[in-house]
N, C-alpha and C positions, 0 to 999 in steps of 0.2 A: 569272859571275852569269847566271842562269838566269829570264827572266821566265816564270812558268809562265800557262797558261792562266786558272785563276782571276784574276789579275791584268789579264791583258789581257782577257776579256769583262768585269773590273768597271768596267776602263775605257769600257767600248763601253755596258754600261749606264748609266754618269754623260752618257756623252755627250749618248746619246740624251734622257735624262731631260731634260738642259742643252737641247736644242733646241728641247724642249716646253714648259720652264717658260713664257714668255711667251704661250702659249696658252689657259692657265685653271687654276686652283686644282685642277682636280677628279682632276688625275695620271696615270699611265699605271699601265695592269695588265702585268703581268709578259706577259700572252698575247702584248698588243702589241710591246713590248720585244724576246720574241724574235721576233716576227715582222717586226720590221724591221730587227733583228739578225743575223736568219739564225742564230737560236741556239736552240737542244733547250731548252723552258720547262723540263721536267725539271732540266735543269742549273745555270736561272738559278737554283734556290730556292737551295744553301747559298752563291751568289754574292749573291745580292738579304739572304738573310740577314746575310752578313757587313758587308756596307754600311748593314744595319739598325745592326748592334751594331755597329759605330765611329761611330756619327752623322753619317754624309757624306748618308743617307736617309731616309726617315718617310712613314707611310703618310697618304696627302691627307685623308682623312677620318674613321679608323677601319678596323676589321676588313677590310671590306668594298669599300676603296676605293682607287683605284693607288697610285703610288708619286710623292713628288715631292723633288726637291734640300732637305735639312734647312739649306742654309746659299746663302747667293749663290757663283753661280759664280767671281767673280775670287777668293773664299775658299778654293776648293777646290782643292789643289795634285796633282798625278798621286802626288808622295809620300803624301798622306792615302792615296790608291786602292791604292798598294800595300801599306801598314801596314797596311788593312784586311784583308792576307791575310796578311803575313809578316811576320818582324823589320826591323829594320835591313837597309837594301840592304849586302853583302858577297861581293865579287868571289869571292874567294876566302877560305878558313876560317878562317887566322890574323888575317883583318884587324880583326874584332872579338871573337876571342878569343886574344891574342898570346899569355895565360900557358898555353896548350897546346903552346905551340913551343918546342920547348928553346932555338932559335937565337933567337928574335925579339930580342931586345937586339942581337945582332951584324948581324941579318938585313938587307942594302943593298936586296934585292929587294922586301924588306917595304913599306920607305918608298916606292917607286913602288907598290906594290898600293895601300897607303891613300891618295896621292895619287890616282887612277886613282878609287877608289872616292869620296874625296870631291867629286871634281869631278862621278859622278853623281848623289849625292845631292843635291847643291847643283842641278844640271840638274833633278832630278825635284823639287825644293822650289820650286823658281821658275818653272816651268810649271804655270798654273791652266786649269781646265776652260774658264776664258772665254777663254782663247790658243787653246786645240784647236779651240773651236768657231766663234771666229773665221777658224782657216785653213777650217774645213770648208763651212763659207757662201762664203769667197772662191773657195774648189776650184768651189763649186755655179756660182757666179754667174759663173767665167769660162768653165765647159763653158754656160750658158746663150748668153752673149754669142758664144762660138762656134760654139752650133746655130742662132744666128739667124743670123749671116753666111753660114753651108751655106746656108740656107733660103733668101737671098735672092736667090742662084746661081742657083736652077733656073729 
């Protein structure tokens, strides 16, 4: 299983959106997004689009207005984010399409693929946007606490 890119920047833009929510109703523009993304605006469109059409996002005021989380964060699971681009997560081919395989009835290996796989569905359903951006505050707030202990060296 192969997380493609669309996947991981739709991540990167829930996140960001998630860190902004408690900032004000009025959302962020895709410009912003990629720009603190470090991501080609260009490429957020059919990424920001597909987050439109699954409901994970919604424009803050209309036409004309950024983008904000359509649901509270601890709702929004990393599964939602990758539904929003692809099927069911599947290691490998037979796992959710076994009547393709001649063997799959006999297949031993099988049952470890969808064991394997179920264990990361279940990982990627039980991890919400509000767990990421909780470590992501902690990451910030422990490189703070350690630029100030530098600081107070010199």
């Amino acid at each position: 299983m192969k997380v493609n890119t669309k996947i991981r920047y739709g991540l990167r833009v829930m996140i960001e959106l998630g860190l902004h929510e408690d900032h004000d109703n009025a959302g962020m523009f895709q410009k912003n997004i990629a720009e603190n993304q470090q991501l080609s605006e260009k490429y957020l469109d059919p990424i920001i689009s597909a987050l439109k059409v699954s409901g994970l996002i919604t424009n803050a005021g209309g036409k004309k207005s950024g983008y904000i989380l359509n649901k509270p964060r601890k709702e929004i699971t990393v599964y939602d984010v990758y539904r929003s681009f692809e099927p069911e997560p599947s290691i490998i081919h037979c796992v959710n399409k076994p009547v393709t395989c001649f063997i799959s009835r006999i297949c031993v290996a099988n049952e470890f693929w969808m064991g394997l796989n179920d264990n990361i569905t279940k990982y990627l359903k039980k991890t919400t946007l509000d767990d990421i951006i909780k470590k992501h505050k902690k990451i910030l707030e422990n490189i703070r606490k350690a630029n100030n202990k530098t600081d107070h060296c010199k």
